[in-house]
VMD Tcl script that draws the C-alpha trace (Angstrom):
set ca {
  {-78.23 -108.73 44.25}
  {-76.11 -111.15 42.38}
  {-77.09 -113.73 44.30}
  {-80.75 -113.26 44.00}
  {-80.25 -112.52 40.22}
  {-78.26 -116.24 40.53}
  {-81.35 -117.62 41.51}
  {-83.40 -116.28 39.17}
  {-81.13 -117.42 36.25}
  {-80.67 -121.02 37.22}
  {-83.29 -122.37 39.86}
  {-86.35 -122.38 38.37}
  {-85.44 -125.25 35.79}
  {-84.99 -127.31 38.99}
  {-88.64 -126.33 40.00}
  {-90.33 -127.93 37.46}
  {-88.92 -131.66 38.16}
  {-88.54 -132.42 35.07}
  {-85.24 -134.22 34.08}
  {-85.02 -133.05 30.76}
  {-84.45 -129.16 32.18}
  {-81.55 -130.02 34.26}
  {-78.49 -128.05 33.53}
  {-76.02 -130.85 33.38}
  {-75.81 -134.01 32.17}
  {-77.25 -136.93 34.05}
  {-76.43 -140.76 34.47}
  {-79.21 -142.60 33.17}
  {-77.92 -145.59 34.90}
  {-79.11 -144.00 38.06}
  {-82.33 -143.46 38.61}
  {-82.16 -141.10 41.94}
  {-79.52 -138.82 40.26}
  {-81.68 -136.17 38.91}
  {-83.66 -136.24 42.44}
  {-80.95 -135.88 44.64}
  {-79.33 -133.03 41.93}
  {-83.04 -131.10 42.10}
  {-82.96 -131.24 46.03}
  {-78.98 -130.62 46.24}
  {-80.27 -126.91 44.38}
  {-83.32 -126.03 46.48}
  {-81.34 -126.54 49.76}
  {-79.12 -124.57 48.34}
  {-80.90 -121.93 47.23}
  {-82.51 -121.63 50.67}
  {-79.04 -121.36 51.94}
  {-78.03 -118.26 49.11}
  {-81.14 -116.86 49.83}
  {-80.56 -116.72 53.30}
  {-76.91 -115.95 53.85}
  {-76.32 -112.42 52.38}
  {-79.09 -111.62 55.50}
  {-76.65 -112.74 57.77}
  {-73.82 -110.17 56.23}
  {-75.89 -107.15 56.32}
  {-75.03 -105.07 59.66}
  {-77.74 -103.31 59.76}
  {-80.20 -106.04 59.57}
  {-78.54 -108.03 61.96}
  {-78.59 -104.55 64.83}
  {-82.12 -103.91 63.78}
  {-83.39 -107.39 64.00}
  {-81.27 -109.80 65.85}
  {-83.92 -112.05 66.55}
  {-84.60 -112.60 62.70}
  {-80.80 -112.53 62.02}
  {-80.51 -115.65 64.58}
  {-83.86 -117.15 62.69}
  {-82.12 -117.10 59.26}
  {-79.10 -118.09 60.38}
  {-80.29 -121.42 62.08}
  {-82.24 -121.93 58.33}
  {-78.80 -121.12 56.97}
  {-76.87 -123.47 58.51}
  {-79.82 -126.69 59.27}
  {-81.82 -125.82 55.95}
  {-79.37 -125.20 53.80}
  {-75.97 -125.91 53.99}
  {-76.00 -129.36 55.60}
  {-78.82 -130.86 53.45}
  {-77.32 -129.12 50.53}
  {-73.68 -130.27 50.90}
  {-74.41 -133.46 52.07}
  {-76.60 -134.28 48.78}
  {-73.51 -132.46 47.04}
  {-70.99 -135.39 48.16}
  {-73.79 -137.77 47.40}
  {-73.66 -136.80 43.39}
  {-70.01 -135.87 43.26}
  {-69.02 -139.47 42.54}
  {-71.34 -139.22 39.14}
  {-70.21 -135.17 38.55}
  {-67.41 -134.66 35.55}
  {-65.59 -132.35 38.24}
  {-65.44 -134.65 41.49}
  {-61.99 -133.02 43.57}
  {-63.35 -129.41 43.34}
  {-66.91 -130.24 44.03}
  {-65.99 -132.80 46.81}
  {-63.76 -130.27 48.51}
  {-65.86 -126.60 47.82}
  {-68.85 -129.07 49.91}
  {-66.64 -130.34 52.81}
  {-65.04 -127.03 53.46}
  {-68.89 -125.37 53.31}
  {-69.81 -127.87 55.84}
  {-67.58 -127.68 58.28}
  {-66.86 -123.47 57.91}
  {-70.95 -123.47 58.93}
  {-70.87 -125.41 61.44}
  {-68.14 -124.43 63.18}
  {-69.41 -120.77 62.44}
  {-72.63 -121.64 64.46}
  {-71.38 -123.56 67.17}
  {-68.67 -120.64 67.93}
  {-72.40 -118.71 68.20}
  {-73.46 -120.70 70.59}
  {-70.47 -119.98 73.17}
  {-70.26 -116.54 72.38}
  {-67.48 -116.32 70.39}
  {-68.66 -113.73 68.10}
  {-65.43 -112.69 66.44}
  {-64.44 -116.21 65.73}
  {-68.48 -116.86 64.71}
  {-68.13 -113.87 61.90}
  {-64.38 -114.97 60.83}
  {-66.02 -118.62 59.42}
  {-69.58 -117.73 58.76}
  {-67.95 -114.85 56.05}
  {-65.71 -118.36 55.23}
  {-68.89 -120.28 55.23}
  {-70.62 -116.96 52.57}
  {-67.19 -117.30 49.99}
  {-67.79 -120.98 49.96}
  {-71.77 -120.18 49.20}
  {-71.03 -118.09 46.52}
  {-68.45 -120.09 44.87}
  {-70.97 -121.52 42.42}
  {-71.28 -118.11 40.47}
  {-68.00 -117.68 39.52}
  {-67.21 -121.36 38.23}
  {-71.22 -121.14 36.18}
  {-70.11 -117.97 34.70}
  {-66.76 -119.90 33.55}
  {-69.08 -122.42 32.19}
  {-70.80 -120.26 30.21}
  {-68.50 -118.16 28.65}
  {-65.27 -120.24 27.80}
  {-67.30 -122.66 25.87}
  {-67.84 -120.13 23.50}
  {-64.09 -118.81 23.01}
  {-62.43 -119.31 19.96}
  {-60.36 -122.60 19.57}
  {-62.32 -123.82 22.65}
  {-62.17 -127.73 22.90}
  {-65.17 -129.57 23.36}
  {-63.14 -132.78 24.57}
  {-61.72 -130.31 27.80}
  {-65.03 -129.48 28.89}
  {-64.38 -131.91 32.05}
  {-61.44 -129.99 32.84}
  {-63.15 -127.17 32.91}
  {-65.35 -128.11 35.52}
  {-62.75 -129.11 37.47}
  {-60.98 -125.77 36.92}
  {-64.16 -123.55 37.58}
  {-64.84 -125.56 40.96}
  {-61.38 -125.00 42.22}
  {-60.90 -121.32 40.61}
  {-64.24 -120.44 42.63}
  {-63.16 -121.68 45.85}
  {-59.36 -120.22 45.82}
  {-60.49 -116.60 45.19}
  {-63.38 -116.39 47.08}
  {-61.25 -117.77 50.51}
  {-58.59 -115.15 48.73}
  {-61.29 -112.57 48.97}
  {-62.89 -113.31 52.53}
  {-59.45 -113.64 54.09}
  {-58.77 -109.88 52.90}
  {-62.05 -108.43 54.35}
  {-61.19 -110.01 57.35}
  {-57.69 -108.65 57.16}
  {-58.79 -105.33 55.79}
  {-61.39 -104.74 58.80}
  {-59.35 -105.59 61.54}
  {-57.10 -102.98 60.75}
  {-59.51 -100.51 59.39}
  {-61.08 -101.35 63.38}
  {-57.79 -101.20 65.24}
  {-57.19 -97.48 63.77}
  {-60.75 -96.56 64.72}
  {-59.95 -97.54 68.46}
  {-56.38 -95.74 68.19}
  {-56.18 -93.05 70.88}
  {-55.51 -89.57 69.27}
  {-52.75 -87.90 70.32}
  {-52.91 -84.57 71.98}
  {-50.11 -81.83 71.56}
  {-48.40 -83.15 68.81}
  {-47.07 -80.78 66.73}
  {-47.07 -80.61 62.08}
  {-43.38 -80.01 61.78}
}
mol new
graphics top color blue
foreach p $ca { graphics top sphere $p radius 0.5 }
foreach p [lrange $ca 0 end-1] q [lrange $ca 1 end] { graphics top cylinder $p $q radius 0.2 }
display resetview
């Protein structure tokens, strides 16, 4: 839902191709920035339209066939277009490291993701496509940084590239944080499922 409610929020400025709507600030030295921002944001918006699909168990039990469907548009529609055309504006972007990294690591979590799919490597396939989700999803916590701090008392106007810098890299840490503990948390939540119960033990 926060995804979708992501899109909602921020897309639809992109929609209208019109340079004057975009959300940050563009070189006017080069003429194919705004382009290449405009499709960087509907490839990936296919891609966080697409992914939280690919989380949802019961989707992917009831429907595998969809589930592989969405994930091939995930991966081929969405996250390589949309990274690629990420690295291509970094080098004009205020927060370059963070955004340069956050795209690389998106990359190569989804690909190796879907090529563990395609030997049937499941566990290893679900370990880096939930890698491959964090790194998705890192964009709403460094926008919501954006937005708000600006706005704090005794904010700085002339840190504002730090910021960015700071959001990018704050988004990616805790959202690898985050995925490594569900991974963590589930394998052990699984191993006690499987535990054999004992029989004849006694309470004192």
């Amino acid at each position: 839902m926060i995804a979708y409610l992501f899109i909602l929020m921020f897309v639809p400025a992109y929609l209208t191709f019109d340079p004057s709507q975009a959300r940050v600030n563009l070189r006017e030295d080069v003429p194919w920035h705004y382009g290449v921002l405009a499709a960087h944001v509907i490839f990936g918006t296919v891609a966080m339209a697409t992914v939280p699909f690919q989380l949802w168990p019961r989707f992917r039990q009831r429907f595998p066939a969809a589930h592989r469907f969405m994930g091939r548009a995930y991966v081929f529609v969405g996250v390589i277009p949309s990274s690629l055309l990420a690295l291509a504006i970094v080098p004009f972007a205020a927060g370059p490291a963070g955004n340069a990294i956050g795209a690389l690591l998106w990359l190569a979590a989804s690909l190796y993701g879907w090529r563990m799919a395609r030997l049937r490597r499941y566990q290893q396939h679900r370990r880096f496509m939930i890698y491959s989700f964090a790194l998705c999803m890192q964009i709403i916590e460094g926008r919501v940084m954006v937005l708000t701090i600006p706005h704090l008392p005794g904010f700085d106007p002339s840190s504002f590239p730090l910021l960015l810098e700071t959001a990018s890299w704050i988004g990616i840490v805790l959202n690898l944080l985050a995925a490594q503990w569900w991974l963590e948390w589930t394998a052990r939540r699984n191993k006690g499922s499987l535990a054999p119960a004992r029989v004849g033990t006694s309470t004192r």
